[in-house]
Chimera marker file (.cmm) of the C-alpha trace (Angstrom):
<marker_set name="trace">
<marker id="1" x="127.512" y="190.286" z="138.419" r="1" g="1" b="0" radius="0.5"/>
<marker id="2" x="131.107" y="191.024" z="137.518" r="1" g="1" b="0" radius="0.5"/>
<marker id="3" x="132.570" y="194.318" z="139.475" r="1" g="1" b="0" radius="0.5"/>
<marker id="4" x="134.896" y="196.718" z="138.408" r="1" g="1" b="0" radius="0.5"/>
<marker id="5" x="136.099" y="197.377" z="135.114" r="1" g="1" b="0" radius="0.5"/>
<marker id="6" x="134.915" y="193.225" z="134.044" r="1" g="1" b="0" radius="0.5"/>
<marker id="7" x="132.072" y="193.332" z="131.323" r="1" g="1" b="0" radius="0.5"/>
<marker id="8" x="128.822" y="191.219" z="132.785" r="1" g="1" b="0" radius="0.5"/>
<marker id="9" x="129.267" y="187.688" z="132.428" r="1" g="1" b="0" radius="0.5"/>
<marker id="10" x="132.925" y="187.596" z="133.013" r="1" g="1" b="0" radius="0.5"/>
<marker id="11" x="132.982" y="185.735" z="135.799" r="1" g="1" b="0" radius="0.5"/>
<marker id="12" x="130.922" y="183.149" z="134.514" r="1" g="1" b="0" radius="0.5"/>
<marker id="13" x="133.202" y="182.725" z="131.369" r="1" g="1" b="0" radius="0.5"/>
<marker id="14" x="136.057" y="182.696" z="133.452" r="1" g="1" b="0" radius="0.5"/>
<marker id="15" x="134.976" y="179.280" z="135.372" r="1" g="1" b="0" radius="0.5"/>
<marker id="16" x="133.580" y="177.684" z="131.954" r="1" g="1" b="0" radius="0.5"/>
<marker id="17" x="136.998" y="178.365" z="130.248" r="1" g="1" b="0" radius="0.5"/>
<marker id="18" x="138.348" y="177.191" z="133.014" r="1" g="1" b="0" radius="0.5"/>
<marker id="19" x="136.507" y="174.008" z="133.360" r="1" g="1" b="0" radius="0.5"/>
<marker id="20" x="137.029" y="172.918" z="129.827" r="1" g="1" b="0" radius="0.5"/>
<marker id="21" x="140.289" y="173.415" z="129.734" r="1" g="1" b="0" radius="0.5"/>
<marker id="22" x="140.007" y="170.917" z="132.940" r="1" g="1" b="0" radius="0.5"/>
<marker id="23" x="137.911" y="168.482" z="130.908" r="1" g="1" b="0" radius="0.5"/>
<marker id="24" x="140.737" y="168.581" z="127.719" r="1" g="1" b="0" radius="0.5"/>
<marker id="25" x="143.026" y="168.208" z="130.221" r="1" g="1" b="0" radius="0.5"/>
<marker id="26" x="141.796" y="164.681" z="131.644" r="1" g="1" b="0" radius="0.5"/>
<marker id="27" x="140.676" y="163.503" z="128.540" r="1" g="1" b="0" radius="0.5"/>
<marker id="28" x="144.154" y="164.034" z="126.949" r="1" g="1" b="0" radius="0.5"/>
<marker id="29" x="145.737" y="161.921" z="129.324" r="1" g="1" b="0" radius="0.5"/>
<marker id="30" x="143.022" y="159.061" z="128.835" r="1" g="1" b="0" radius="0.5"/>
<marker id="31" x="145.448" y="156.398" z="129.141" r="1" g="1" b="0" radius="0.5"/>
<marker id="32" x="147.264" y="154.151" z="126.735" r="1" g="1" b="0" radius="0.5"/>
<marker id="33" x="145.488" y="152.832" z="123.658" r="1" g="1" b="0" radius="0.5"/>
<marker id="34" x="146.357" y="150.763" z="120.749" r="1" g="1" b="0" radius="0.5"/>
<marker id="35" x="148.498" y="147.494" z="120.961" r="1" g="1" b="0" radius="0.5"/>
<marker id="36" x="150.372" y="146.837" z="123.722" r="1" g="1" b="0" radius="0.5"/>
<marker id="37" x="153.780" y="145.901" z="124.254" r="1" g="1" b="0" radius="0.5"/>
<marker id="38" x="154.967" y="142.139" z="125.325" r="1" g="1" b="0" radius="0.5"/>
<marker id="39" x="157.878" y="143.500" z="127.233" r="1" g="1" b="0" radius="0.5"/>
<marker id="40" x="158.359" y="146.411" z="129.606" r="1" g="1" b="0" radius="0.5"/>
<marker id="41" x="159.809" y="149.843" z="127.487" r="1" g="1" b="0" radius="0.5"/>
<marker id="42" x="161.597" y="151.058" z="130.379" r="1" g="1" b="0" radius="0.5"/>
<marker id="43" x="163.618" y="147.501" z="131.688" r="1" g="1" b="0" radius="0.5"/>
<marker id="44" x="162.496" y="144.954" z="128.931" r="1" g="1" b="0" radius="0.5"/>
<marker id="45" x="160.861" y="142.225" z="131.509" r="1" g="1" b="0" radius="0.5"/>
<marker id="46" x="157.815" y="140.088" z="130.257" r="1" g="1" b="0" radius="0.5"/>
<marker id="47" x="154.511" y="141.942" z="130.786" r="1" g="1" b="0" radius="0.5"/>
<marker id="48" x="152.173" y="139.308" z="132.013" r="1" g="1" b="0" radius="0.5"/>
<marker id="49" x="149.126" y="138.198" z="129.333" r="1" g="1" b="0" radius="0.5"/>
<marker id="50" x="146.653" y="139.321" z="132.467" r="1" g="1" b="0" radius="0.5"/>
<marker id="51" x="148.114" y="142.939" z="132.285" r="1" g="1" b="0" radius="0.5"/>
<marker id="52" x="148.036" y="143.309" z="128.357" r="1" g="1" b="0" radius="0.5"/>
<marker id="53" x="144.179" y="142.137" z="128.036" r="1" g="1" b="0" radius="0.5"/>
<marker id="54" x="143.175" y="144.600" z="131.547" r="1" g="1" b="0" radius="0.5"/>
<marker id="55" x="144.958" y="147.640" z="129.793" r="1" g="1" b="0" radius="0.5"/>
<marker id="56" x="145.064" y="147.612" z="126.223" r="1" g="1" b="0" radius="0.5"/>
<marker id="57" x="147.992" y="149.468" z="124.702" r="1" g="1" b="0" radius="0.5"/>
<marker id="58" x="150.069" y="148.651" z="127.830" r="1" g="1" b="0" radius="0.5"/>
<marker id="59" x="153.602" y="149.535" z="127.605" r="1" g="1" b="0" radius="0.5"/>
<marker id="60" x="155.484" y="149.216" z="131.257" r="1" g="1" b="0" radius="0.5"/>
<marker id="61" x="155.608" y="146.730" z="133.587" r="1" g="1" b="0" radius="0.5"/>
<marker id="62" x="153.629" y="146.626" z="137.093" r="1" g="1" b="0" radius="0.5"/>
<marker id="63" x="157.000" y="147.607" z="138.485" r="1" g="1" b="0" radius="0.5"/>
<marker id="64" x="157.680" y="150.473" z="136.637" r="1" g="1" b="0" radius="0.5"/>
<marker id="65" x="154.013" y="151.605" z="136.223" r="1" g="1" b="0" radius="0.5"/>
<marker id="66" x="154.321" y="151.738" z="139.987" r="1" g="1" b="0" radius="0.5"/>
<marker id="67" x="157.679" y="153.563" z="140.177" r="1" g="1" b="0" radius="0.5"/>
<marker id="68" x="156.465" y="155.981" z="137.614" r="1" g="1" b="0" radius="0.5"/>
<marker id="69" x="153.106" y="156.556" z="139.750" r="1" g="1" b="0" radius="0.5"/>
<marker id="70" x="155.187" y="156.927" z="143.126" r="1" g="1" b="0" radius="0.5"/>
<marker id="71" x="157.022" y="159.389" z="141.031" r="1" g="1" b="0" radius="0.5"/>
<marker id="72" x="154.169" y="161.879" z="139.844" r="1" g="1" b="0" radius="0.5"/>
<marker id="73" x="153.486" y="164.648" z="141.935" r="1" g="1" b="0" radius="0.5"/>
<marker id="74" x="149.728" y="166.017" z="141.807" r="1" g="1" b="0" radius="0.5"/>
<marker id="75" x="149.385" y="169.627" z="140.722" r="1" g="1" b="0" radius="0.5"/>
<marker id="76" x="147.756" y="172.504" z="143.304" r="1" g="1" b="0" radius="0.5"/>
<marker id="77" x="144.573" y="173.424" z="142.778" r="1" g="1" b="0" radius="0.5"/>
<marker id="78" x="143.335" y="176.653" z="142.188" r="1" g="1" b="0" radius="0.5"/>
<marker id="79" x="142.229" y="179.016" z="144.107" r="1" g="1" b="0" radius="0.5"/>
<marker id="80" x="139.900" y="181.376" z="143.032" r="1" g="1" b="0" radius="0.5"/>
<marker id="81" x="139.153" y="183.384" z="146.278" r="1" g="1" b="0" radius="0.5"/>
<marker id="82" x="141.834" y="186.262" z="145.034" r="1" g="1" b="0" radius="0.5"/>
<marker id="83" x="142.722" y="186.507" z="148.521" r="1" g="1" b="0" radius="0.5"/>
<marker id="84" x="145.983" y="188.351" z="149.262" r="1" g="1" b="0" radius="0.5"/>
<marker id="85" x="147.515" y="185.266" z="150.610" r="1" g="1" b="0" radius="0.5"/>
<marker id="86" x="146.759" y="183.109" z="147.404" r="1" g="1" b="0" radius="0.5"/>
<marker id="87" x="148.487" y="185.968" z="145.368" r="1" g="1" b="0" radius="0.5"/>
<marker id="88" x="151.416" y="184.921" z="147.465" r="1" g="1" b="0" radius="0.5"/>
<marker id="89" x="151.557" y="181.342" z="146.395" r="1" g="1" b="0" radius="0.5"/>
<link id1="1" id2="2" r="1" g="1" b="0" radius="0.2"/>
<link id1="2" id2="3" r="1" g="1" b="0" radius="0.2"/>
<link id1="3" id2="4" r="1" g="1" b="0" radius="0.2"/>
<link id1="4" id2="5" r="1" g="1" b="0" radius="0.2"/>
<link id1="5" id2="6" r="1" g="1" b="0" radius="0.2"/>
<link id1="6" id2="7" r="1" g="1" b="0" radius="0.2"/>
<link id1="7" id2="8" r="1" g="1" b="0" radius="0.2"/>
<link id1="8" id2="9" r="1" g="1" b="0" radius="0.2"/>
<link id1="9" id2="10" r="1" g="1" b="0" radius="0.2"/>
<link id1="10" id2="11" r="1" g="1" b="0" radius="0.2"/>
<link id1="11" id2="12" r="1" g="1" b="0" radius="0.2"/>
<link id1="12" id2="13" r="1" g="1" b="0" radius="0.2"/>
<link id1="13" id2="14" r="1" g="1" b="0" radius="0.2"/>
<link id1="14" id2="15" r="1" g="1" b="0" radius="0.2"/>
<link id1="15" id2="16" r="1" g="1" b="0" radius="0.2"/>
<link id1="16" id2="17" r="1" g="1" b="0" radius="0.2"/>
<link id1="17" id2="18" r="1" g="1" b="0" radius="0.2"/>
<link id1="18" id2="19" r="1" g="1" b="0" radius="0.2"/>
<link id1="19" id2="20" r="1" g="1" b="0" radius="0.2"/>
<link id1="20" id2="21" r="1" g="1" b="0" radius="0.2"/>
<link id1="21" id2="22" r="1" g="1" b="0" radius="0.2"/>
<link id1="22" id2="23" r="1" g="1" b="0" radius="0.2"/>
<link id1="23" id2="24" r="1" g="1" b="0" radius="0.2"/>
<link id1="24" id2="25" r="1" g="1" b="0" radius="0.2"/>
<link id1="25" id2="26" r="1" g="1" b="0" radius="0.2"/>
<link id1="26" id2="27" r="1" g="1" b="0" radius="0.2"/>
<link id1="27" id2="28" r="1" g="1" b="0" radius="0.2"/>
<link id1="28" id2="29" r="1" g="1" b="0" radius="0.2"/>
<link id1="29" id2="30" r="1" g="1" b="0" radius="0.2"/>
<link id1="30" id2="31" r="1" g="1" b="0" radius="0.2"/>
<link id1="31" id2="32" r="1" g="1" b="0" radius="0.2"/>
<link id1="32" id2="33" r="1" g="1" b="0" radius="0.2"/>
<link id1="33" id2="34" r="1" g="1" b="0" radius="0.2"/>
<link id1="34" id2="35" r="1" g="1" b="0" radius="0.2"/>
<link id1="35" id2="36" r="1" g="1" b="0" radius="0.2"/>
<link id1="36" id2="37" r="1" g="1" b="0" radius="0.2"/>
<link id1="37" id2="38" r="1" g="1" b="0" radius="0.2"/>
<link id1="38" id2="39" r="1" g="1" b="0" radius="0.2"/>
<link id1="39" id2="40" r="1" g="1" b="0" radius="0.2"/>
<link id1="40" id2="41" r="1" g="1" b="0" radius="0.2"/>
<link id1="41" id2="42" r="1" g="1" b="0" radius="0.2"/>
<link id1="42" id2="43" r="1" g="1" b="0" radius="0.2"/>
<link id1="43" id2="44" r="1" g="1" b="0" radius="0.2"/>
<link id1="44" id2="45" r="1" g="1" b="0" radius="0.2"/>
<link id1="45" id2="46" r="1" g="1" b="0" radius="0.2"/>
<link id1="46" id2="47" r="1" g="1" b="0" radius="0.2"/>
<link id1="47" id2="48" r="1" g="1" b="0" radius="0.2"/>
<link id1="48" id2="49" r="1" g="1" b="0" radius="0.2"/>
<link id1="49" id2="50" r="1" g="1" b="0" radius="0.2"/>
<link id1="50" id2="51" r="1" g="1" b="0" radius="0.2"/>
<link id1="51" id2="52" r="1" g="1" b="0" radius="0.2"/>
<link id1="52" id2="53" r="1" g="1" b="0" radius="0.2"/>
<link id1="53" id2="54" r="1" g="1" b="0" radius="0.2"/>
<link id1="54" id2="55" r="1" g="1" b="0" radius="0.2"/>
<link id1="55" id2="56" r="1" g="1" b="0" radius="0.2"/>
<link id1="56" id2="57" r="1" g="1" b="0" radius="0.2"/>
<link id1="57" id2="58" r="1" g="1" b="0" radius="0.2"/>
<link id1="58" id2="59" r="1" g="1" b="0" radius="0.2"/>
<link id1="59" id2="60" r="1" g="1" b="0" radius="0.2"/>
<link id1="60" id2="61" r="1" g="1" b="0" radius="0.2"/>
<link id1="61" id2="62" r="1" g="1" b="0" radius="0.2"/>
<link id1="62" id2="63" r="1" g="1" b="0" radius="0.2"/>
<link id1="63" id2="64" r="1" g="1" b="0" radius="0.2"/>
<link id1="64" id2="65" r="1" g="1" b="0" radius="0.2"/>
<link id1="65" id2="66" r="1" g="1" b="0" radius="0.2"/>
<link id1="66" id2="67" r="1" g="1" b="0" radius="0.2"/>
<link id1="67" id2="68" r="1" g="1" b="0" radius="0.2"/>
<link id1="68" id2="69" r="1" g="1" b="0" radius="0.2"/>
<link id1="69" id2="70" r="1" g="1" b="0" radius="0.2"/>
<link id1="70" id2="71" r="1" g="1" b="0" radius="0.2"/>
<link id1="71" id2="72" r="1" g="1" b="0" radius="0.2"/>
<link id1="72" id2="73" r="1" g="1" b="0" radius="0.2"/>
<link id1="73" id2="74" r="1" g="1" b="0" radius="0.2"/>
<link id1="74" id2="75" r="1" g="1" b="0" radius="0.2"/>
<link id1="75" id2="76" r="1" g="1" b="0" radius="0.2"/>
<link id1="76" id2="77" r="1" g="1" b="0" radius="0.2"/>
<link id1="77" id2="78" r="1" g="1" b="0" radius="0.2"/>
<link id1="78" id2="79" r="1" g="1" b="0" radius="0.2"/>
<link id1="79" id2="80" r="1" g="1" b="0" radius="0.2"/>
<link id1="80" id2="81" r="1" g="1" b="0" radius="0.2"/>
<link id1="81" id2="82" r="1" g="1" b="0" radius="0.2"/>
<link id1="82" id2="83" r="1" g="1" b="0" radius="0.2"/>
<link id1="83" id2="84" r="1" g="1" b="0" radius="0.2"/>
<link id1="84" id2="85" r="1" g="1" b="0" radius="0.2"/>
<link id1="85" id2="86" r="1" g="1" b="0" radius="0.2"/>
<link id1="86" id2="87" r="1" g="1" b="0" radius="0.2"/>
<link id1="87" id2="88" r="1" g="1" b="0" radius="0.2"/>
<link id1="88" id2="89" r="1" g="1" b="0" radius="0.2"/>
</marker_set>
């Protein structure tokens, strides 16, 4: 169904690629693993036993998890419309 100068099945390739690069994406950022830390990396204060067993490999504090979460700033989405106005973006 691909117009133009696109071979057939472009389009379809196109979203697969693009949805496993989505799926490496997530799984690369899993979460922490391995053993985790007694005290906070970032301001060295106790992480509590409760915290270390719920996320194994650990390695911040509740505080700074949470400052570091406050911090992150989602990425767009994309838009696959080809619409002038996403061009524009």
């Amino acid at each position: 169904m691909a117009g133009g100068w696109a071979r057939d099945g472009a389009v379809s390739e196109q979203i697969e690629a693009s949805i496993s690069d989505e799926l490496a994406r997530l799984k690369a950022r899993r979460g922490p693993e391995g053993e985790s830390l007694t005290e906070c990396a970032e301001c060295e204060e106790p992480i509590p036993e409760a915290r270390r067993v719920a996320i194994p490999g650990v390695k911040l504090c509740i505080d700074c998890q949470q400052e570091r979460d406050a911090a992150h700033q989602p990425r767009g989405g994309i838009n696959r419309r080809g619409s002038k106005d996403s061009q524009l973006k």
